[in-house]
PABA-59763 format. One record per residue (C-alpha): x, y, z; residue in three letters; chain. Coordinates in nm, 2 decimals. Example, Ala and Ser with C-alpha at 12.3 -4.5 7.8 and 13.67 -1.06 7.14 Angstrom:
       X       Y       Z  type  mol
    1.23   -0.45    0.78   ALA    A
    1.37   -0.11    0.71   SER    A
//
This chain:
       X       Y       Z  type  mol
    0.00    0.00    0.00   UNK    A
    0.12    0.35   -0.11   UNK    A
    0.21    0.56    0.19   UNK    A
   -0.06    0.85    0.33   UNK    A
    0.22    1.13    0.18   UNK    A
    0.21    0.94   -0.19   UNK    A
   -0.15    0.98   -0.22   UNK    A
   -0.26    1.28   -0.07   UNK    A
    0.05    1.52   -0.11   UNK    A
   -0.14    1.81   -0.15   UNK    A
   -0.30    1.74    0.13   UNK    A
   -0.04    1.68    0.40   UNK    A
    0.16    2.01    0.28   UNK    A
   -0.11    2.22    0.39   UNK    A
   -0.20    1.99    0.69   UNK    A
    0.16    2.12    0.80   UNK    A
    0.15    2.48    0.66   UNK    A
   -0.18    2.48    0.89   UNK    A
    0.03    2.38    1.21   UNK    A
    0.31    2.59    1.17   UNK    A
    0.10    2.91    1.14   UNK    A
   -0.13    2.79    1.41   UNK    A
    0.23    2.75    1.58   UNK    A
    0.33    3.10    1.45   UNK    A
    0.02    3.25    1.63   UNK    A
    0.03    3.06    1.96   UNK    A
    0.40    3.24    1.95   UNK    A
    0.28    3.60    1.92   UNK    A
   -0.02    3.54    2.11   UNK    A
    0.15    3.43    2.42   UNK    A
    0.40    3.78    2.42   UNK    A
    0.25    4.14    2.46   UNK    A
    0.47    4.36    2.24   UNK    A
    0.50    4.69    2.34   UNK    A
    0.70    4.97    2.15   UNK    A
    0.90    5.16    2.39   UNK    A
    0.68    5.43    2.42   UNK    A
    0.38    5.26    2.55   UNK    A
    0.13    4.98    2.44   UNK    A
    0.13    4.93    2.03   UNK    A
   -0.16    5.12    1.84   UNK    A
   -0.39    4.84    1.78   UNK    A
   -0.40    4.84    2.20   UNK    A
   -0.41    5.20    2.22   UNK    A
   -0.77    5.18    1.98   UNK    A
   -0.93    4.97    2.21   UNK    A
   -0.92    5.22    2.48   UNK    A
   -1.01    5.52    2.25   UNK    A
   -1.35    5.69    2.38   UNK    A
   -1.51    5.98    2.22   UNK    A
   -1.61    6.27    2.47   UNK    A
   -1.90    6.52    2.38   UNK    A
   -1.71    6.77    2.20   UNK    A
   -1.61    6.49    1.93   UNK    A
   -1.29    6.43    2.10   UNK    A
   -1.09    6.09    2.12   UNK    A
   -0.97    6.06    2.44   UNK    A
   -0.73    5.79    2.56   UNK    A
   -0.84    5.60    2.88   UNK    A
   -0.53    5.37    3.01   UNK    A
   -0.65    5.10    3.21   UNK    A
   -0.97    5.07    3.42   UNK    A
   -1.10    5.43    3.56   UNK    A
   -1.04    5.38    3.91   UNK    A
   -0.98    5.78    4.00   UNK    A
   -1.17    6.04    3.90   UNK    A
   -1.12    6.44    3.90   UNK    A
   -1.45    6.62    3.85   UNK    A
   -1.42    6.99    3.74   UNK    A
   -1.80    7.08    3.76   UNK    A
   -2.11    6.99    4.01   UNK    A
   -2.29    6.84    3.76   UNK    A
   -2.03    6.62    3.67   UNK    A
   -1.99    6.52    4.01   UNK    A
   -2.37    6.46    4.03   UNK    A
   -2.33    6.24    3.72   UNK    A
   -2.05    6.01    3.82   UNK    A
   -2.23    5.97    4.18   UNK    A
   -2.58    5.88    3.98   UNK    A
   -2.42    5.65    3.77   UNK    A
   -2.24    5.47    4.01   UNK    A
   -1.91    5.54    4.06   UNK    A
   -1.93    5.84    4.35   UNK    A
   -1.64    5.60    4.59   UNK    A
   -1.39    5.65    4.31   UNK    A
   -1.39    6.04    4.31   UNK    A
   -1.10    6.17    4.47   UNK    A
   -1.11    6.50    4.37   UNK    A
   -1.40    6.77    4.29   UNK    A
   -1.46    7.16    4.32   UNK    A
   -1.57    7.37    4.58   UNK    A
   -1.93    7.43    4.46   UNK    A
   -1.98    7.04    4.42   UNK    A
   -2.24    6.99    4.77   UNK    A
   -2.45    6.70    4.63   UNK    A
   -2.49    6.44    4.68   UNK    A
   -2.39    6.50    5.05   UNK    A
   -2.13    6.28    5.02   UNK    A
   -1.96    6.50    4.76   UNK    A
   -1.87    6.75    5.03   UNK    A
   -1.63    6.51    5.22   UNK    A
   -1.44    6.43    4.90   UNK    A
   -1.08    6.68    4.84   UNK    A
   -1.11    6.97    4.70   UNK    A
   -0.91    7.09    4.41   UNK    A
   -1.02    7.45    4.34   UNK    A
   -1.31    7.60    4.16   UNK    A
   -1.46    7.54    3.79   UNK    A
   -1.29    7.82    3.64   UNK    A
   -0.96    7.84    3.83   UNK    A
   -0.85    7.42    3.91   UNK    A
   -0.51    7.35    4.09   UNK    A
   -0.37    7.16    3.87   UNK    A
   -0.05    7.09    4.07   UNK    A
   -0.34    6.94    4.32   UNK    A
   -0.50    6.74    4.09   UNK    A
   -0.17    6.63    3.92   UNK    A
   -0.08    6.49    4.29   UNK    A
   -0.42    6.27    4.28   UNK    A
   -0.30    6.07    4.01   UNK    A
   -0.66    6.06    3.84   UNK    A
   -0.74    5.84    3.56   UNK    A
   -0.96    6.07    3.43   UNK    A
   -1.06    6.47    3.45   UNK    A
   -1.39    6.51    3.40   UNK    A
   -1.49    6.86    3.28   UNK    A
   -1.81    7.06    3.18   UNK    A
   -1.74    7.25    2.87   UNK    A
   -1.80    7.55    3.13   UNK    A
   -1.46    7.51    3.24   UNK    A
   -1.13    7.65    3.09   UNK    A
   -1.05    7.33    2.90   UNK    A
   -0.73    7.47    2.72   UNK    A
   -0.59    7.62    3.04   UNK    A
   -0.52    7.28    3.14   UNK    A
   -0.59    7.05    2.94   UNK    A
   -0.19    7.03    2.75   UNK    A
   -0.03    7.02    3.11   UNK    A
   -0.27    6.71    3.22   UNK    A
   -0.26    6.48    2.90   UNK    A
    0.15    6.55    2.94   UNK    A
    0.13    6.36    3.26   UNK    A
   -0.08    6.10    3.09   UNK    A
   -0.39    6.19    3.29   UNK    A
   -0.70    6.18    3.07   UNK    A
   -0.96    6.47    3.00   UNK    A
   -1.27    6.42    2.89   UNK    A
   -1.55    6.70    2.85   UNK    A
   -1.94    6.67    2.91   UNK    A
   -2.17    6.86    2.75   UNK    A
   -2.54    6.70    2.81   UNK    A
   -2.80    6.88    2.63   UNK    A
   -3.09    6.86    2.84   UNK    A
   -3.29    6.61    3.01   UNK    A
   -3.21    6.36    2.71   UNK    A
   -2.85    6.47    2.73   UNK    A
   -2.81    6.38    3.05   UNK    A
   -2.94    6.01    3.02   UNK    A
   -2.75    5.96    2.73   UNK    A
   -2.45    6.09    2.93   UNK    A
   -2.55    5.87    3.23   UNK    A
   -2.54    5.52    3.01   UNK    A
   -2.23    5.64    2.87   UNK    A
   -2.06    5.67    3.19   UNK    A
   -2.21    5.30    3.28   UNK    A
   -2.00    5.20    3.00   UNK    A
   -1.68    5.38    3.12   UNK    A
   -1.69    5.27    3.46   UNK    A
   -1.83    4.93    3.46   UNK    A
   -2.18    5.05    3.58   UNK    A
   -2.37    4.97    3.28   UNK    A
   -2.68    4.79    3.52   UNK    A
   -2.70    5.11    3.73   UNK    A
   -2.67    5.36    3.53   UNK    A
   -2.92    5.23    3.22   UNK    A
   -3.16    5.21    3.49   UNK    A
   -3.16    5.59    3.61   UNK    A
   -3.10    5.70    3.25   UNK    A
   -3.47    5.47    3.15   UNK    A
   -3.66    5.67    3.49   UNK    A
   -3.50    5.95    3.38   UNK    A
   -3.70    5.95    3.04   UNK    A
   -4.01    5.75    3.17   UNK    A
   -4.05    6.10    3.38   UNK    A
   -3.96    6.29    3.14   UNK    A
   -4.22    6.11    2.90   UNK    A
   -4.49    6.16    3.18   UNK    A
   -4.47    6.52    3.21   UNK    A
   -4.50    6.61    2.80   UNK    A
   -4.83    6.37    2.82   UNK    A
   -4.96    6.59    3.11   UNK    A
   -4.90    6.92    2.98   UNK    A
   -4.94    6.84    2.60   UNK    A
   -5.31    6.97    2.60   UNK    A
   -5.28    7.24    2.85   UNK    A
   -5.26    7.66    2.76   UNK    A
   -4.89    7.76    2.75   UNK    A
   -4.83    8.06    2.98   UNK    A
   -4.55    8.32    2.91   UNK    A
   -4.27    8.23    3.15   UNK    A
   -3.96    8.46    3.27   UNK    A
   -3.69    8.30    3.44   UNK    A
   -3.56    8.52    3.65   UNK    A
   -3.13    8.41    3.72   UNK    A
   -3.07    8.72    3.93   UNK    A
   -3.26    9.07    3.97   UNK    A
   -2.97    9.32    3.99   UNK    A
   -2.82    9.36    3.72   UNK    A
   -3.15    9.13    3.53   UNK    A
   -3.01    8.77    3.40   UNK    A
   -3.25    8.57    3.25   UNK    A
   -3.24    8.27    2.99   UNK    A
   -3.18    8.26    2.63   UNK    A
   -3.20    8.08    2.29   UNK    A
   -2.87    7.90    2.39   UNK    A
   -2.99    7.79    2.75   UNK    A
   -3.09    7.44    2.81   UNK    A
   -3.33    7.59    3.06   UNK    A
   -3.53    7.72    2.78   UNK    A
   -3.63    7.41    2.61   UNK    A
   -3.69    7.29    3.00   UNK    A
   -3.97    7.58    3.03   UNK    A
   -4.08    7.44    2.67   UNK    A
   -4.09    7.07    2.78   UNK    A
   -4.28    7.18    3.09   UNK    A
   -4.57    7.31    2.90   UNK    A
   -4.48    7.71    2.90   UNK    A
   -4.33    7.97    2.64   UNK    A
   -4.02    8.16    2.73   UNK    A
   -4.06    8.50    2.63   UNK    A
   -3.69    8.55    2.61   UNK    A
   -3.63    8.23    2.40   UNK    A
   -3.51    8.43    2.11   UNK    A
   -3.25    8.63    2.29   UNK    A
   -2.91    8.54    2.18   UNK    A
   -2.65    8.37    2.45   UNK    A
   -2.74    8.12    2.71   UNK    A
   -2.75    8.40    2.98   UNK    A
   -2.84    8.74    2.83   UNK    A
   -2.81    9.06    3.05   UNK    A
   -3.15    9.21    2.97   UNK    A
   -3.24    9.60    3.01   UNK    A
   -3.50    9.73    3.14   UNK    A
   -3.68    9.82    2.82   UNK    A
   -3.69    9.49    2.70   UNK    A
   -3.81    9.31    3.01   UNK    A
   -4.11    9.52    3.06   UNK    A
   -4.21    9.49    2.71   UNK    A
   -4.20    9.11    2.79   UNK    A
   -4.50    9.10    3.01   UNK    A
   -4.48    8.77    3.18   UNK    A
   -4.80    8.54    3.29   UNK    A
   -4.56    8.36    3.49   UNK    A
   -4.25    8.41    3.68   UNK    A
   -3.97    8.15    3.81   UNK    A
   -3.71    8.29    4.02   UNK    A
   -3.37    8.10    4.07   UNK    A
   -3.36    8.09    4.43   UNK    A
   -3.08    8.29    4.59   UNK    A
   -2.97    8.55    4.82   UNK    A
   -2.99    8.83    4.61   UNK    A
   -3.31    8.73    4.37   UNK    A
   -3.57    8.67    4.64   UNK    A
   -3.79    8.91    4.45   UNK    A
   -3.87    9.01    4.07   UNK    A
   -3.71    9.26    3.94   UNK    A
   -3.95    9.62    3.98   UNK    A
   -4.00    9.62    3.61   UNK    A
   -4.21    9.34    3.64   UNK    A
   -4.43    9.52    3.91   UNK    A
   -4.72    9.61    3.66   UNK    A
   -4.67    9.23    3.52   UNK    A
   -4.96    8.96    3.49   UNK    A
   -4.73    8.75    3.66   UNK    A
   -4.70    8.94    4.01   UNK    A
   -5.06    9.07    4.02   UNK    A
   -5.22    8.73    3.99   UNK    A
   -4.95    8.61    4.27   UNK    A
   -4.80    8.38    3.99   UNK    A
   -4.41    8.41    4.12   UNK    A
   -4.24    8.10    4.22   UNK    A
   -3.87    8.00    4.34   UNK    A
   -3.72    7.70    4.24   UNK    A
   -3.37    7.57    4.38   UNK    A
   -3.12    7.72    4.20   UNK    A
   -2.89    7.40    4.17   UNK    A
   -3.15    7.23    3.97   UNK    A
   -3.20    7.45    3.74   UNK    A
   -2.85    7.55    3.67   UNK    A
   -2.71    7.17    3.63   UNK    A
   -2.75    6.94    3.35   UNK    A
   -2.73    6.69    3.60   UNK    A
   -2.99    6.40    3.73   UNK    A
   -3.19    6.67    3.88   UNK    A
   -3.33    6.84    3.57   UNK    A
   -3.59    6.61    3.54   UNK    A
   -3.69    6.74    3.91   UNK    A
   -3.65    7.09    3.79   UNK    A
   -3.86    6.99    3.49   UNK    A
   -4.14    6.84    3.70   UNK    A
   -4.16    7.15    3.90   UNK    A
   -4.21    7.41    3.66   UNK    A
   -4.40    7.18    3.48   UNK    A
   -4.64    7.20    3.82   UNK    A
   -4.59    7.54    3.89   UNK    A
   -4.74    7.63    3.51   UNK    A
   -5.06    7.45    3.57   UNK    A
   -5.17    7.41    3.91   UNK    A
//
């Protein structure tokens, strides 16, 4: 009988082509190369995420400390599930309560980066509120990652919360706040979809007079909530209004951030529909001002103080 080789030659040179590349492979697969700057690109890709602003950002290794430049950040990363790996937030980050006892590394605006550079964070998390190119160079230099937030409202913010799940390992927790997130959301727009929609000024401070403006996510709250902004069409987020132009605005309804210095409308709105049928509310000014979990609170508030 001819040997196995003699009648199928074909067929045993590729049976051992087969082995030696499956050989070959076992060889490679078994070492982690590594140029000497750092893990090869192919590596680096798998840890590339993309931040709000479009921006790949490099995450080395499981987030384990986090650096949170802004209190709705810090509002986020506790909602989502990751609040014990924190080790460093701002001054005007109070909530959750727990947020207070965490170190502090400076303001939104002003950071110390020689503080936060000593934390040794994975990741910065930012608001683009903050002064991203202050800092940013100096941080990614000391291969500390920064990645920037920007949630556009109450849809924003869920989307933002699953995506965190994701980069923290939360997934379970945070997909489930970012579902009763919209599920509130959902309820208020079928509550207030057949109701009048009342002429709303919100009022962010009464000396000089803040209110919103086209570019405020605050504005489409007032809108989701069942009223009209009457300054929706001024330009910027936070327009500095005069006099003139408020009073021509002639509210139905007036929402005052609640602080120190704006317990009161502004005396141009003395003569307003809003103040002599007593329709002047206050609302927390934290919730309104963050584009954190607590919009949807915000936004079930107004929604109630619009049609009581």
């Amino acid at each position: 009988m001819r040997s196995l080789e003699a009648k199928f030659p074909a067929v045993l040179l590729l049976a051992r082509g087969a082995c030696l590349l499956l050989l070959i492979v076992g060889m490679f697969s078994a070492c982690r190369i590594e140029s000497p700057d750092g893990p090869l690109e192919s590596e680096v890709r798998k840890n590339l995420v993309t931040d709000d602003l479009g921006r790949e950002v490099i995450i080395r290794g499981p987030i384990e400390r986090i650096v949170s430049l802004a209190p709705s950040v810090t509002e986020m990363i506790f909602a989502a599930g990751a609040g014990d790996r924190l080790v460093g937030v701002t001054t005007y980050c109070n909530y959750p309560e727990a947020a207070k006892a965490i170190e502090k590394v400076g303001d939104t605006q002003t950071p110390n980066i020689e503080r936060i550079i000593a934390l040794k964070p994975d990741v910065v998390f930012v608001s683009t509120a903050s002064q991203l190119e202050a800092f940013m160079q100096t941080l990614e230099q000391q291969n500390i990652a920064v990645y920037v937030t920007d949630p556009k409202g109450i849809d924003g913010v869920a989307e933002n919360l699953s995506t965190f799940g994701r980069l923290f390992g939360t997934e379970t927790t945070a997909d489930r706040l970012a579902g009763e997130l919209k599920q509130r959301a959902t309820a208020v727009n079928e509550q207030v979809k057949a109701r009048l929609r009342p002429k709303v000024f919100v009022q962010i401070s009464n000396e000089p007079l803040f209110t919103i403006g086209k570019e405020a996510f605050v504005t489409a709250l007032v809108e989701r909530a069942g009223g009209e902004s009457v300054s929706r069409d001024v330009p910027t987020a936070f327009p500095k209004l005069s006099k003139e132009t408020a009073s021509a605005m002639s509210p139905e309804v007036i929402i005052l951030s609640d602080s120190e210095d704006n317990l009161e409308p502004n005396e141009v709105f003395r003569n307003s529909p809003a103040v002599k049928n007593g329709r002047v509310y206050r609302i927390n000014a934290d919730i309104i001002s963050r584009p954190g979990p607590r919009l949807v609170d915000a936004l079930e508030q107004i929604a109630g103080f619009l049609h009581q």
